[in-house]
N, C-alpha and C positions, 0 to 999 in steps of 0.2 A: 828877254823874249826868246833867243834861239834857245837858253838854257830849257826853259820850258817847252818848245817843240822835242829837243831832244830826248826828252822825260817822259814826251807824249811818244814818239816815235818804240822809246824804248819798250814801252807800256802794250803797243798796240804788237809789235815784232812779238813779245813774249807772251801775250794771250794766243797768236797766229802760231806760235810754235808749240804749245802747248794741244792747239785744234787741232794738229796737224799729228801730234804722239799719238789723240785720244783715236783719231780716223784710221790712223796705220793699224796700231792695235789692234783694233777693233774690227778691221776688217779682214788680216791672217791671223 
């Protein structure tokens, strides 16, 4: 069970960092 929160956490971290390249980018 934690295993699979962890894998959720890591999943949700890595698309929010990912948002976060595309918006910086993006906006200078």
């Amino acid at each position: 069970m934690q295993q699979l929160l962890m894998e959720c956490l890591e999943l949700v971290y890595f698309k929010l960092l990912i948002c976060m390249n595309y918006v910086i980018c993006h906006k200078f």
